[in-house]
Every structure is written in C-alpha cells, then in structure tokens.
PAROMAR-336822 format. One record per residue: residue in three letters; y, z, x of N, C-alpha, C in turn. Coordinates in steps of 0.02 Angstrom, whole numbers, padded with zeros to 5 digits, always signed. Layout:
PAROMAR-336822
ALAYZXYZXYZX
...
end
This chain:
PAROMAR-336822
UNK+05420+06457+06473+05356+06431+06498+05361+06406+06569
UNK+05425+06403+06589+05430+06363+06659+05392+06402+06728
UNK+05416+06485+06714+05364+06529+06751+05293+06533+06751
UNK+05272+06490+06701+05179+06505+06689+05140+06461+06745
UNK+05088+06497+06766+05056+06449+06813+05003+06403+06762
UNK+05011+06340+06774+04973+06265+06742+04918+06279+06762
UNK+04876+06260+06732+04797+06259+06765+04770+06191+06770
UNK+04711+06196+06799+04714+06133+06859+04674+06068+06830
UNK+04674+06085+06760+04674+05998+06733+04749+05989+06723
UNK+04800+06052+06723+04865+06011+06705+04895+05974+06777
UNK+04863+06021+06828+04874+06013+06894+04873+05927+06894
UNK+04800+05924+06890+04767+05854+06902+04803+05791+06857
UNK+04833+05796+06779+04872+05745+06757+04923+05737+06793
UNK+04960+05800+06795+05023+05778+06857+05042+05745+06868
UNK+04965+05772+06945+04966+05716+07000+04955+05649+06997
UNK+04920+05627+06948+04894+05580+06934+04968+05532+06891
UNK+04981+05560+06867+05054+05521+06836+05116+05515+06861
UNK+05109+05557+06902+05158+05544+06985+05138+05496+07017
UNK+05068+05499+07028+05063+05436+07080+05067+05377+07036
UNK+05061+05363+06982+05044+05294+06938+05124+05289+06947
UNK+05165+05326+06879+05214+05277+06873+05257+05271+06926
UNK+05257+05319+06987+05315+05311+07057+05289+05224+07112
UNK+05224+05184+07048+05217+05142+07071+05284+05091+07075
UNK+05320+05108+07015+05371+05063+06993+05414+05081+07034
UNK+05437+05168+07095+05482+05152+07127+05478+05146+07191
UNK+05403+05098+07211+05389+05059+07260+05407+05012+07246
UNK+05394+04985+07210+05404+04922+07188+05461+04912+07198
UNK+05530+04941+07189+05610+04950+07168+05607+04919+07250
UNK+05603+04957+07300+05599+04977+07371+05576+04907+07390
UNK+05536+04914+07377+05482+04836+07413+05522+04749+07413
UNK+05521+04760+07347+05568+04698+07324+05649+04680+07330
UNK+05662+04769+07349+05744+04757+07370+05748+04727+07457
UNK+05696+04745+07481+05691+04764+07565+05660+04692+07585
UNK+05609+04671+07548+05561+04601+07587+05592+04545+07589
UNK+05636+04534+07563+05681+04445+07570+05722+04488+07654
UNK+05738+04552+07681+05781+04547+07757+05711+04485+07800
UNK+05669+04507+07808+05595+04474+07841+05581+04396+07832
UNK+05596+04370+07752+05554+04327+07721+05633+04284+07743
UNK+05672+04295+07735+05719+04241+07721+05718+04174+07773
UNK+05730+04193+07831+05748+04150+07879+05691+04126+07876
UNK+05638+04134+07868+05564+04085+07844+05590+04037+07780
UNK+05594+04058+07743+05610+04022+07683+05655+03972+07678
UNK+05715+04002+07731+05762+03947+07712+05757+03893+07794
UNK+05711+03885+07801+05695+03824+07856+05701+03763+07806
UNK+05710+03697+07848+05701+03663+07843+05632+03640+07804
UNK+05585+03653+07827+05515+03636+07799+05501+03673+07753
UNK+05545+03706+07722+05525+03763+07664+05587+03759+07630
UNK+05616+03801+07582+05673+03794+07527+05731+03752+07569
UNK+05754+03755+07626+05791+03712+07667+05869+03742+07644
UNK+05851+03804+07632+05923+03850+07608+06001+03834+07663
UNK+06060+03829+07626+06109+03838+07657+06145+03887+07676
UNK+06168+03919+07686+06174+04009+07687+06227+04013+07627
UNK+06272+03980+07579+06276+03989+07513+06202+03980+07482
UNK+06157+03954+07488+06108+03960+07433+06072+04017+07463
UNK+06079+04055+07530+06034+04111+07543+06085+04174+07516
UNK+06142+04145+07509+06160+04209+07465+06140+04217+07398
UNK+06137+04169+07387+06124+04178+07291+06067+04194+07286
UNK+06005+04177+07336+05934+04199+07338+05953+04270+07348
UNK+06001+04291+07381+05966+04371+07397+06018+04411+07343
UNK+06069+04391+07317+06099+04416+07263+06085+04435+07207
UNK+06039+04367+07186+06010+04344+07091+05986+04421+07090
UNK+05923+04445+07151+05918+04510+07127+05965+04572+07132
UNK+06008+04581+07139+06047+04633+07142+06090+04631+07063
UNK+06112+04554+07044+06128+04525+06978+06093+04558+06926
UNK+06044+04519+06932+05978+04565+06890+05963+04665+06877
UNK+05957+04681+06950+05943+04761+06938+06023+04784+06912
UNK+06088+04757+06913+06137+04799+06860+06113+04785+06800
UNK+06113+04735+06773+06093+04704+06706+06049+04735+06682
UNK+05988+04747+06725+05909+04781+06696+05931+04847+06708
UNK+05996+04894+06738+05990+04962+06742+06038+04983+06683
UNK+06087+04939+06647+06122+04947+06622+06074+04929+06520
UNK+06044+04894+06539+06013+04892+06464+05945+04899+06445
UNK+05920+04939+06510+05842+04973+06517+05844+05036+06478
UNK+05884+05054+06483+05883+05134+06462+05897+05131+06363
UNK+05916+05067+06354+05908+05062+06286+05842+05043+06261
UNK+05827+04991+06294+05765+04958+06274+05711+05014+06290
UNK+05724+05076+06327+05668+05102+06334+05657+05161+06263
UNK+05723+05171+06252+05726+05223+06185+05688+05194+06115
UNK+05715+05114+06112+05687+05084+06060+05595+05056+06061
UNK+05570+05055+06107+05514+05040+06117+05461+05097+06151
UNK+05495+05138+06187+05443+05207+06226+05443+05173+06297
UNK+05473+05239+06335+05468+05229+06398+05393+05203+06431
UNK+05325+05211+06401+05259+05191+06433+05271+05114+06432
UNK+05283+05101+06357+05258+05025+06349+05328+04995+06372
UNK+05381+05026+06388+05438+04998+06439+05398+04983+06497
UNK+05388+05038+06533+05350+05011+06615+05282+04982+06598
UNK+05234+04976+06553+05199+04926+06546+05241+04860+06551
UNK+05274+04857+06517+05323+04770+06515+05327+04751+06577
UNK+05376+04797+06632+05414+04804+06679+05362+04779+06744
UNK+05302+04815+06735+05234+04807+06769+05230+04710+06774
UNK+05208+04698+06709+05204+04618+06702+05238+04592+06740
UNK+05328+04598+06713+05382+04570+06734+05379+04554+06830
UNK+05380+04603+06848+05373+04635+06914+05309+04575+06952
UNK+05231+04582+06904+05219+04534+06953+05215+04477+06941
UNK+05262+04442+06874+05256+04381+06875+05312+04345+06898
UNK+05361+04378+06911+05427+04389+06953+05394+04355+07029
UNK+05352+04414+07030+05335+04407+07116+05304+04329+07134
UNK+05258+04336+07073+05213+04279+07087+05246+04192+07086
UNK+05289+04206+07053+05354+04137+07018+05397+04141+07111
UNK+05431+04206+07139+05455+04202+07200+05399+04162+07251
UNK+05334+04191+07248+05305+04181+07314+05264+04079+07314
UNK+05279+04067+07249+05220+03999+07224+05314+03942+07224
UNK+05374+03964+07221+05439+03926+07217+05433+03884+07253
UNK+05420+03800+07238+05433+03753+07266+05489+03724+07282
UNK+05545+03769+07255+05629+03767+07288+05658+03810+07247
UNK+05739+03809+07270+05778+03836+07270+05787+03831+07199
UNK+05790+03791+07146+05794+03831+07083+05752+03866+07051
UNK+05682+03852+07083+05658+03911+07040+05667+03980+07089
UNK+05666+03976+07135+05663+04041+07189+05743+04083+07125
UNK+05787+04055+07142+05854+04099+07138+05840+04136+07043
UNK+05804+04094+06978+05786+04118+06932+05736+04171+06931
UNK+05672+04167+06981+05638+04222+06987+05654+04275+07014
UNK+05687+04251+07083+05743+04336+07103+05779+04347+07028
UNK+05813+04340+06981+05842+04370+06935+05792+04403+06897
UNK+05754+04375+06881+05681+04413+06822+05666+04486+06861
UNK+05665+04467+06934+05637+04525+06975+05677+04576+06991
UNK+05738+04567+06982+05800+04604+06991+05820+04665+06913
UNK+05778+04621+06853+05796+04660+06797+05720+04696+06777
UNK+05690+04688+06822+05620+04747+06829+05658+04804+06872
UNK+05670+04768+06926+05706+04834+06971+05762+04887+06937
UNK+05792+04851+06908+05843+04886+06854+05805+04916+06832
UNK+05763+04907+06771+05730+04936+06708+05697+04993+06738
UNK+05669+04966+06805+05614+05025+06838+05663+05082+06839
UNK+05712+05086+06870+05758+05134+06895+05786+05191+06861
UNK+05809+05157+06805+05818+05202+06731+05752+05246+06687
UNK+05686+05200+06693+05636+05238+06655+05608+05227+06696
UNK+05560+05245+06747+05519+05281+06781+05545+05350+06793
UNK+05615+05373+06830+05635+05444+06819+05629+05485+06753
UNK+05664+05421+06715+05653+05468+06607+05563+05474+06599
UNK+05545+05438+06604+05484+05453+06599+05452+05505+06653
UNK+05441+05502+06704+05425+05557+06748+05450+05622+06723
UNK+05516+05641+06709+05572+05707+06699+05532+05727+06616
UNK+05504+05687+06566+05491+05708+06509+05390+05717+06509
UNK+05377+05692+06543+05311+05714+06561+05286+05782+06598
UNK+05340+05801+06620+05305+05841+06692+05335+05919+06645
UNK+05290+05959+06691+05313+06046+06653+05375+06065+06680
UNK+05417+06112+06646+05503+06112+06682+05487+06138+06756
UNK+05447+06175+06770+05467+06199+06853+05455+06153+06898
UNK+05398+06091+06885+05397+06038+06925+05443+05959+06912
UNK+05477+05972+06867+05509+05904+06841+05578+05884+06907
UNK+05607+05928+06942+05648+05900+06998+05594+05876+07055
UNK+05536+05892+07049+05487+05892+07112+05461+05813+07079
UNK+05444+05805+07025+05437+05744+07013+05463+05704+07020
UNK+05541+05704+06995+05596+05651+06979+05598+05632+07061
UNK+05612+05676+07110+05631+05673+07184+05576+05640+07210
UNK+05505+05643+07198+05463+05597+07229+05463+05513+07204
UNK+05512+05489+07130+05496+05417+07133+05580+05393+07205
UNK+05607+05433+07195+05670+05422+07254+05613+05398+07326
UNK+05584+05457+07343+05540+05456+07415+05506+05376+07390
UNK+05476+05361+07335+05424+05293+07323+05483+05249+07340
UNK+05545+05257+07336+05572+05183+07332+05598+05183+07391
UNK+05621+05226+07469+05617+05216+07529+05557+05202+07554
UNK+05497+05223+07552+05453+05205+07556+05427+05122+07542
UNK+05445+05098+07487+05415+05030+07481+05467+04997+07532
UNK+05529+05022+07547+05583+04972+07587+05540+04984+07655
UNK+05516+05036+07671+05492+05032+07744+05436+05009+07738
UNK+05393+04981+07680+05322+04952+07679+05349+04859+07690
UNK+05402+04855+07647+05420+04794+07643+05443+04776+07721
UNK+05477+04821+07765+05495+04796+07810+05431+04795+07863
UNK+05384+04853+07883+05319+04847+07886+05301+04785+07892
UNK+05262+04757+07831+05226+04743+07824+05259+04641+07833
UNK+05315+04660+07829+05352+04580+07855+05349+04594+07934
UNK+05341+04630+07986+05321+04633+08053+05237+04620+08066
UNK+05209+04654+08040+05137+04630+08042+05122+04577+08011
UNK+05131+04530+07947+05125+04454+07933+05161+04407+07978
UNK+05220+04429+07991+05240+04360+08059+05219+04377+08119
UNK+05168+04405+08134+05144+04408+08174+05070+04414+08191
UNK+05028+04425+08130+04972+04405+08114+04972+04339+08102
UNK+05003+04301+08043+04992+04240+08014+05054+04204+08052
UNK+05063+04201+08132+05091+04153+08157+05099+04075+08159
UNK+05017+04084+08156+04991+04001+08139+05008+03994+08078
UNK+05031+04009+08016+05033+03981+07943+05100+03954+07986
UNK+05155+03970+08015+05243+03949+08026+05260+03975+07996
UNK+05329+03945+07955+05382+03937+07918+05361+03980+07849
UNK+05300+03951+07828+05275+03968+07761+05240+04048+07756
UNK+05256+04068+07815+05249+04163+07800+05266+04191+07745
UNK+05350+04190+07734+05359+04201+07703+05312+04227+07608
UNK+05295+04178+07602+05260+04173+07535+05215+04243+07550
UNK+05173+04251+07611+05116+04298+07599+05177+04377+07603
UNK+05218+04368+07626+05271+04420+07609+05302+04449+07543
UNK+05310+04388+07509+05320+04404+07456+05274+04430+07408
UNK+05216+04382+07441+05145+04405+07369+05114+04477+07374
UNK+05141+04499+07406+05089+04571+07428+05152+04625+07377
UNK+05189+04604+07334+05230+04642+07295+05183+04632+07219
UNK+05139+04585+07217+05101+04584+07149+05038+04632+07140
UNK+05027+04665+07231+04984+04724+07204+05005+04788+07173
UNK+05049+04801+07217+05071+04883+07184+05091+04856+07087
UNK+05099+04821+07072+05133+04776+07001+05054+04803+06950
UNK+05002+04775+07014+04927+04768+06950+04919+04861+06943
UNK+04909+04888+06987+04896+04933+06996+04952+04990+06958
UNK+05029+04975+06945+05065+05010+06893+05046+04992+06840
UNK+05028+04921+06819+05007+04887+06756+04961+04968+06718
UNK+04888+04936+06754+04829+04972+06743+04826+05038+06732
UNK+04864+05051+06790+04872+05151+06804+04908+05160+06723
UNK+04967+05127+06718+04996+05152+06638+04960+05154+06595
UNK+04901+05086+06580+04885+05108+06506+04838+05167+06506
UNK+04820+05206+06556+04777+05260+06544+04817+05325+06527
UNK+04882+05295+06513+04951+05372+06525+04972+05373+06448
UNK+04987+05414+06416+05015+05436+06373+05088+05429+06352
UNK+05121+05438+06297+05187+05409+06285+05221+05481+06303
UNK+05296+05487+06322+05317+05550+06368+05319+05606+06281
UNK+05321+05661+06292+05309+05689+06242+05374+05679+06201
UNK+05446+05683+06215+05492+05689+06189+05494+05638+06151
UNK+05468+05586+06198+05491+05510+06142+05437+05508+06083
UNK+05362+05545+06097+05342+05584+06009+05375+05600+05966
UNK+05400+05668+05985+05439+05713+05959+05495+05674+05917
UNK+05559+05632+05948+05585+05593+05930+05564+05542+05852
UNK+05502+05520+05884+05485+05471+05813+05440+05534+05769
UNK+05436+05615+05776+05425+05642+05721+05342+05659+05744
UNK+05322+05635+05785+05248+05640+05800+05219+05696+05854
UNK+05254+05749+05823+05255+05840+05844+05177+05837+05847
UNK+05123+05814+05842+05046+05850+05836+05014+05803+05899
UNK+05062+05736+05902+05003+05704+05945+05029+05725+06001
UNK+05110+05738+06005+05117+05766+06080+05096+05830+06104
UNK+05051+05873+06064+05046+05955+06083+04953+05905+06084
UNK+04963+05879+06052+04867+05850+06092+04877+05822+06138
UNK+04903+05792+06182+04921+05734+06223+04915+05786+06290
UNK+04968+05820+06271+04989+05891+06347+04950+05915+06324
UNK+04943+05963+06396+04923+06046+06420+04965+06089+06377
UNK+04917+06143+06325+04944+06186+06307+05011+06201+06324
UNK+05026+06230+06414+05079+06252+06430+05117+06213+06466
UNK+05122+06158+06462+05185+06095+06456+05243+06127+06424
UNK+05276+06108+06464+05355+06123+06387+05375+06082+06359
UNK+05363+06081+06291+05367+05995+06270+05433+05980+06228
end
C-alpha cells in the first residue's frame, strides 16, 4: 500500500496531525532553550536572588527530569495510549510552565523545572511513536523528521522571542523573565485541544484487539 496515492481527505488528516502533535516537539525546543534568556533575569537580586549553584540546579532539574520522563514515557505510553499520553503531557507542560513563570523562589522554581523536564522526556518518546503509527508508510520518515525540525524550531522561538521581550518589556526590569517563560503555556493549550480532536494511533487499537475501530478511524489506504 505504501505506493498508493492517498486522497486528499487522507492528505488533509495528515497534515493536520502533523501540525497538532509536533506541538509537543516545540514545546521540547522551547523549554529546553528559554531559561539561556530568562536566567540572568531571574537570578537578580530582586527576583529568585540565585547563586550560580542554585542557577545550576534551576537549569539542570530539567534535563533531570527529560531522562526520567524519556526513560519511563515509552512505558506509560503503551499502558495508557500514546493520545491520552500527550493529552497528559499537554497539561503537564502547561502547568509546569505556569508553576515556572508565577515561582516566588527558588524552591518552587527548581520543582517545576523537574515536572517540565519529564513532559520533555515523555514528549520525546511518544510524539515520534505516535506520529510513525498514524501516518501511511511512504510518509511516516517525512513525519517522524518534521517533530525533529518542531523541536529546533521552538529553541530558535525560545531564543527569539527572549530578544524581543527584553527589549520590548524593558520597563517591567528584572521580572522579564516570567513573560518568557509564560509564552510556553500557549503552544501547551493548543497541543492540549488539537489532541482531543485526534484519534488513538491505529496500532495501539490493534494491540488492545480493536481491529474495526481502527479501519474506521483511517483512510481506507492507511497501512494499518
């Protein structure tokens, strides 16, 4: 089936499920990249008042986190379904963000980088499984390779978009930072939302035995 040409409602899910879940590997990108910008804001004096041991552990907790979340995502996604995995992950992601950008110090900052670090994980492992089991075989490397492009992409949005806030919102000071961080809870609503209109990947049907809903779910000529 990999030679058959799709026709253009299969065209149109696709695309449409490319762009939703490669939200998650903006997100990956965004949140690895925006503390280079946000930090030296943050750790002022008039703000977390970080020591550069506590600005390591701020920028670590997440790296802590994405082994942890890459190493036991890929289970949790088998036992529950990769959709309602990145549904979770979605939440996680912006309440992560929202706990980073609202941190009235350093202990909560360094616990929310960890929450946000095991979204980044989780994203990493199932957004590709999910993308690779959705898509028809001749486009599934063309898929998998575009959440890679989403997650350089959010690093150059994150770095972006930390040049245009310290320099738009000069007058806020020190406390930039925060609007740096918060602009990671949109792409979050918008993976949220975009998922529940998406379907569970067909294999992980197949798997729990549910051969009829995945040949309704796809395009005839899916390879499922």
């Amino acid at each position: 089936m990999s030679g058959e040409q799709i026709s253009p409602e299969a065209k149109s899910f696709v695309r449409t499920v490319m762009i939703t879940a490669t939200f998650g590997g903006l997100l990956f990108g965004y949140d690895t990249g925006v503390v280079n910008g946000a930090l030296p804001f943050m750790a002022a004096e008039d703000q977390l008042n970080l020591t550069p041991q506590l600005e390591g552990f701020v920028v670590s907790a997440l790296l802590v986190g994405a082994a942890i979340g890459s190493v036991t995502g890929g289970r949790i996604a088998d036992a529950m379904g990769r959709r309602k995995m990145i549904l979770i992950l979605a939440v996680i992601f912006f309440c992560a963000a929202m706990g980073c950008t609202l941190a009235p110090a350093v202990e909560v900052m360094i616990p929310c980088r960890f929450l946000l670090g095991l979204a980044v994980g989780g994203a990493s492992v199932t957004v590709p499984v999910y993308l690779a089991e959705v898509s028809p075989a001749d486009r599934r490397g063309r898929m998998v390779t575009q959440n890679e492009l989403m997650i350089v992409t959010g690093q150059f949005l994150a770095y972006l978009c930390n040049a245009v806030l310290s320099v738009s919102l000069e007058h806020v000071g020190n406390g930039v930072w925060r609007y740096m961080l918060s602009v990671a809870a949109l792409p979050a609503i918008l993976l949220f939302f975009g998922m529940i209109k998406m379907p569970e990947s067909p294999r992980r049907m197949a798997l729990k035995g549910h051969f009829d809903d995945a040949l309704k779910q796809y395009p005839n000529n899916f390879c499922l």
